[in-house]
KEKE-3310 file (N, C-alpha, C; in steps of 0.2 Angstrom, whole numbers, plus 5000, padded with zeros to 4 digits):
npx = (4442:4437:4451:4456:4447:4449:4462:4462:4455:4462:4474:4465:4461:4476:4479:4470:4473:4488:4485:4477:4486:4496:4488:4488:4499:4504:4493:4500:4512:4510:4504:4503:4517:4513:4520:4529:4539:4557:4560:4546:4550:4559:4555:4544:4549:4551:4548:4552:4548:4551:4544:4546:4534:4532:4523:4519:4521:4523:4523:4527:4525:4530:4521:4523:4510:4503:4502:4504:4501:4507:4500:4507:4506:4507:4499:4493:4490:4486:4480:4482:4477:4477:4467:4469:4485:4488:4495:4487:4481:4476:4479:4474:4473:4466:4473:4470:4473:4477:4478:4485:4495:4498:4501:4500:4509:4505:4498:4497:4494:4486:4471:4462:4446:4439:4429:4416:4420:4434:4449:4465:4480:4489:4504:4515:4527:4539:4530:4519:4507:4504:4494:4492:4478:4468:4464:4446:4441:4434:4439:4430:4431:4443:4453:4461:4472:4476:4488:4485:4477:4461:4452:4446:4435:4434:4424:4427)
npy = (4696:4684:4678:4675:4666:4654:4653:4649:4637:4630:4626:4621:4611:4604:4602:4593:4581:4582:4576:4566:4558:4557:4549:4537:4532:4530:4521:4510:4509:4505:4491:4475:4465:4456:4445:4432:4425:4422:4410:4402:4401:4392:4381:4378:4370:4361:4346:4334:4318:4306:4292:4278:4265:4252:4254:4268:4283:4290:4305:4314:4328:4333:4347:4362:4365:4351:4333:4331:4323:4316:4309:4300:4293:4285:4291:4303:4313:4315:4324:4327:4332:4324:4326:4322:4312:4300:4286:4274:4280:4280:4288:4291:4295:4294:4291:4289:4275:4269:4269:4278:4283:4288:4280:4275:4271:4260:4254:4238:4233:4237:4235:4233:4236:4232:4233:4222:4212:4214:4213:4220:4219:4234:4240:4239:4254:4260:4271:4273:4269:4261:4254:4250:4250:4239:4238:4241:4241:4249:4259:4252:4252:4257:4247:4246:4237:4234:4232:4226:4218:4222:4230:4243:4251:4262:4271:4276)
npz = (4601:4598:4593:4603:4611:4603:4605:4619:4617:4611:4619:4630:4627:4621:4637:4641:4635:4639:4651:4650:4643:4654:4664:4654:4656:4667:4672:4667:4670:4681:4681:4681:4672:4664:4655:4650:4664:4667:4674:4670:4656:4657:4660:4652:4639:4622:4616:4604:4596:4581:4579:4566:4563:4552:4537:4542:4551:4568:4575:4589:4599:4612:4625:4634:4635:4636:4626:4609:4593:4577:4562:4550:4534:4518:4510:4518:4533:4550:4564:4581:4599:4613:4627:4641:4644:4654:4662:4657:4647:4631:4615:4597:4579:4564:4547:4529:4525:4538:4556:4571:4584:4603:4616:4633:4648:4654:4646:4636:4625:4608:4599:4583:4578:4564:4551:4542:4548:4552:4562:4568:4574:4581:4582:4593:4601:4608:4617:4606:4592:4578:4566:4550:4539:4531:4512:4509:4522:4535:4551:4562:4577:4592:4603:4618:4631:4644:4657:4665:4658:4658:4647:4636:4623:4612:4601:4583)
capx = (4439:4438:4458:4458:4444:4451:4468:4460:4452:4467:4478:4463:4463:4482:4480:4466:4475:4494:4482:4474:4491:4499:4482:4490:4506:4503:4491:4505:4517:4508:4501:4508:4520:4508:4525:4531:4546:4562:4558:4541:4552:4565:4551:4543:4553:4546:4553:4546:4552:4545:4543:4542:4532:4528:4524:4518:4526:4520:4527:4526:4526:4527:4521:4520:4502:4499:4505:4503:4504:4504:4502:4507:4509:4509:4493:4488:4492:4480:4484:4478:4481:4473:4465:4474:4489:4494:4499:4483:4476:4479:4475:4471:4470:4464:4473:4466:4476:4479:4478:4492:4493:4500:4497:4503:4516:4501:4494:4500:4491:4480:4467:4457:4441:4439:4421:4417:4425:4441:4454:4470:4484:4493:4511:4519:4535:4541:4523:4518:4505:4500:4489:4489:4470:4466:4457:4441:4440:4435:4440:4424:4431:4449:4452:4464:4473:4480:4494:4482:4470:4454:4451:4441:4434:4435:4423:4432)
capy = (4692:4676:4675:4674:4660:4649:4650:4645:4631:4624:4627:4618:4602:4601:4602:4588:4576:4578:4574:4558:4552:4555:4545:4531:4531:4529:4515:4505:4508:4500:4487:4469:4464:4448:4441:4424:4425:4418:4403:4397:4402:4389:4374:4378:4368:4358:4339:4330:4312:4302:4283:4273:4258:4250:4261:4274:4287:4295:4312:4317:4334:4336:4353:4363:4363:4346:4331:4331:4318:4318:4300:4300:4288:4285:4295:4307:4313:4316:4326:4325:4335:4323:4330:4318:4308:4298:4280:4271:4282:4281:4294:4289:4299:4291:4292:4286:4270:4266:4274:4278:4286:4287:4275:4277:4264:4254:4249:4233:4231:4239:4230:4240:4232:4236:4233:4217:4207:4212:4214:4220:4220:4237:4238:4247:4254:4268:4271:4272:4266:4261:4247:4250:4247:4234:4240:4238:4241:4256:4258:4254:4257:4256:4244:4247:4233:4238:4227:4219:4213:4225:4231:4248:4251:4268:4273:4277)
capz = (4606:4596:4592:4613:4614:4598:4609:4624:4616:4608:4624:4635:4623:4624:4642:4640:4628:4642:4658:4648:4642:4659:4668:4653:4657:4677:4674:4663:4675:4691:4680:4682:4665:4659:4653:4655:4667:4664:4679:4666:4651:4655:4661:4646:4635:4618:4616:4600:4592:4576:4578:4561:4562:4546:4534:4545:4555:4573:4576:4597:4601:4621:4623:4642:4638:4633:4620:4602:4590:4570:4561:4543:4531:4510:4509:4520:4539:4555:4571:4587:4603:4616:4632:4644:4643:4659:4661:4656:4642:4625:4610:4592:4574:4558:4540:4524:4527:4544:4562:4574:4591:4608:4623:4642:4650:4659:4640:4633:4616:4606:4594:4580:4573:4557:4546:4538:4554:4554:4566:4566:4581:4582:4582:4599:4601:4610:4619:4600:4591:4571:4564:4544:4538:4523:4506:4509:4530:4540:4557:4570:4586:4594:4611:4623:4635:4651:4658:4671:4657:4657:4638:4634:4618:4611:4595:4579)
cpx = (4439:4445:4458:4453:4448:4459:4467:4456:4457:4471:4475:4461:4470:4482:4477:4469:4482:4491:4480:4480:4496:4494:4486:4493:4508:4498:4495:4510:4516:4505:4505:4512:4515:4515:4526:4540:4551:4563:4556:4545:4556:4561:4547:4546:4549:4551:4547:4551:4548:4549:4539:4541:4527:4529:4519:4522:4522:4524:4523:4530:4526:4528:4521:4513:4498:4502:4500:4504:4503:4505:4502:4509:4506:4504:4491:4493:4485:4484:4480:4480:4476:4472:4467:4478:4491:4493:4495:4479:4480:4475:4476:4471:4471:4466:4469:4466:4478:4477:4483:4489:4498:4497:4502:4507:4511:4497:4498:4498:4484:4477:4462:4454:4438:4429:4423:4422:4429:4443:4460:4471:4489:4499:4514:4523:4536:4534:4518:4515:4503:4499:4487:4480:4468:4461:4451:4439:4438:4437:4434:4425:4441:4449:4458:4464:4476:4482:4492:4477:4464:4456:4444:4440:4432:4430:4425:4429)
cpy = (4684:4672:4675:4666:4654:4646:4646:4639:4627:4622:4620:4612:4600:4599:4594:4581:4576:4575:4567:4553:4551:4547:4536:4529:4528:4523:4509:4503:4502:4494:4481:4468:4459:4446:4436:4427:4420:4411:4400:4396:4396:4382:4373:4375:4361:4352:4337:4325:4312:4295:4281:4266:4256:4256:4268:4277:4292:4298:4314:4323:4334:4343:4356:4364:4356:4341:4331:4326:4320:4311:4301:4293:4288:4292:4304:4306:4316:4319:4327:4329:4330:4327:4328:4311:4304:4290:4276:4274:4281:4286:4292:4295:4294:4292:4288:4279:4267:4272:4272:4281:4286:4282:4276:4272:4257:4251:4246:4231:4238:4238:4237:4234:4236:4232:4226:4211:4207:4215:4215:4224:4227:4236:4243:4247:4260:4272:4273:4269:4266:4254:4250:4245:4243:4237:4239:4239:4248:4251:4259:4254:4252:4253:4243:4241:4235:4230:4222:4216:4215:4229:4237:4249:4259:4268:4276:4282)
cpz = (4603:4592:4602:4613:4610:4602:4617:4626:4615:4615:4631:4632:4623:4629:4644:4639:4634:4648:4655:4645:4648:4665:4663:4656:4664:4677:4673:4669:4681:4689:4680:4673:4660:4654:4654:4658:4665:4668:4671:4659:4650:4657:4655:4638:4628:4617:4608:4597:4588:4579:4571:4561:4557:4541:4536:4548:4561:4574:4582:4598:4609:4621:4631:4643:4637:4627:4614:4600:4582:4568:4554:4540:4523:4510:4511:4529:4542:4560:4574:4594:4611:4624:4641:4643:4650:4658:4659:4649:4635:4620:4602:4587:4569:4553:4536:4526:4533:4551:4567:4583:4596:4615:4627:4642:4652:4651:4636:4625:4615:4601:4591:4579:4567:4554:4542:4542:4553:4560:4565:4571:4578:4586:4587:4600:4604:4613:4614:4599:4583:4569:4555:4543:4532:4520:4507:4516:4532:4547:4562:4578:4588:4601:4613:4627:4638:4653:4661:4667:4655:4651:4639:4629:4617:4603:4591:4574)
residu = (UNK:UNK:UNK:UNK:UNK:UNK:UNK:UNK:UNK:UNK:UNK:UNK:UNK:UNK:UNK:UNK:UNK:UNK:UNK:UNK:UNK:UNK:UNK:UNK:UNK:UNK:UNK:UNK:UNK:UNK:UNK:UNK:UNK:UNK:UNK:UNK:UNK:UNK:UNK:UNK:UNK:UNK:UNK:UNK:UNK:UNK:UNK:UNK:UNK:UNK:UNK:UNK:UNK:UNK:UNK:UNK:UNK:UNK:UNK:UNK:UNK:UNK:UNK:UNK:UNK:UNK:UNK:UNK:UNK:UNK:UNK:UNK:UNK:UNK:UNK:UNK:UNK:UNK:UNK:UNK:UNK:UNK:UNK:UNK:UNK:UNK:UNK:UNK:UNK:UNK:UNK:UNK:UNK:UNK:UNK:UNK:UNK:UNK:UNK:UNK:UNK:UNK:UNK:UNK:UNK:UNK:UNK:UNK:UNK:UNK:UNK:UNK:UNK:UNK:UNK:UNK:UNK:UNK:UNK:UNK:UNK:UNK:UNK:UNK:UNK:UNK:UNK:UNK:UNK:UNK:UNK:UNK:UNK:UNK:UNK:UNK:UNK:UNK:UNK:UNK:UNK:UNK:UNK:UNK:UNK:UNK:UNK:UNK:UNK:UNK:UNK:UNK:UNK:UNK:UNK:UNK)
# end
């Protein structure tokens, strides 16, 4: 009697074990793929330049989620992914020696003010930005000039 129930157990746990992997198999099936399609696959495309100005260097990643930037220069690099880019905004990261970035079409200059009253006019090129910093300066805030003349000032 107990070689009949130990086969009846094993027999009703295999039976068990193929009804729970057919129940996977049947929900896999009918489930959507969560893949990117070959359409997003191919808008999905990554573009990056460098621009050297001076002796620094900004590296643009345009991503399909959003641009990147990297600012390098002798010392040290910083990277940035800001949270919007369009034709008025600019984005900013800080090395040891200088700070770089990206600005829109509609921004004409960009001015740092540095500590101990300085200023210093960043160099723009290719929607690009870098303003090496002098020994002795931090960066206290970053100010933006839009084509028509109104100036923002960003904390640094």
């Amino acid at each position: 009697m107990t070689w009949n129930r130990s086969r009846v157990l094993a027999v009703g746990g295999l039976a068990v074990g193929l009804a729970a992997l057919l129940v996977a198999v049947l929900s896999a099936v009918g489930a959507p793929d969560g893949g990117v399609s070959s359409a997003k696959a191919a808008d999905a495309t990554i573009t990056s330049r460098t621009v050297a100005i001076g002796a620094g260097r900004v590296h643009v990643t345009a991503l399909p989620t959003g641009t990147c930037f990297t600012v390098s220069d002798r010392d040290g690099s910083a990277h940035a992914c800001p949270a919007r880019t369009s034709a008025q905004d600019i984005g900013f990261a800080e090395t040891t020696h200088g700070i770089g970035g990206i600005a829109g079409a509609d921004v004409a200059a960009v001015i740092v003010r540095l500590t101990h009253r300085g200023t210093v006019w960043a160099t723009l090129a290719q929607s690009v930005f870098y303003a090496a910093v002098p020994p002795g300066h931090r960066v206290r805030a970053v100010v933006k000039v839009l084509r028509g003349g109104s100036r923002t000032a960003f904390a640094a």
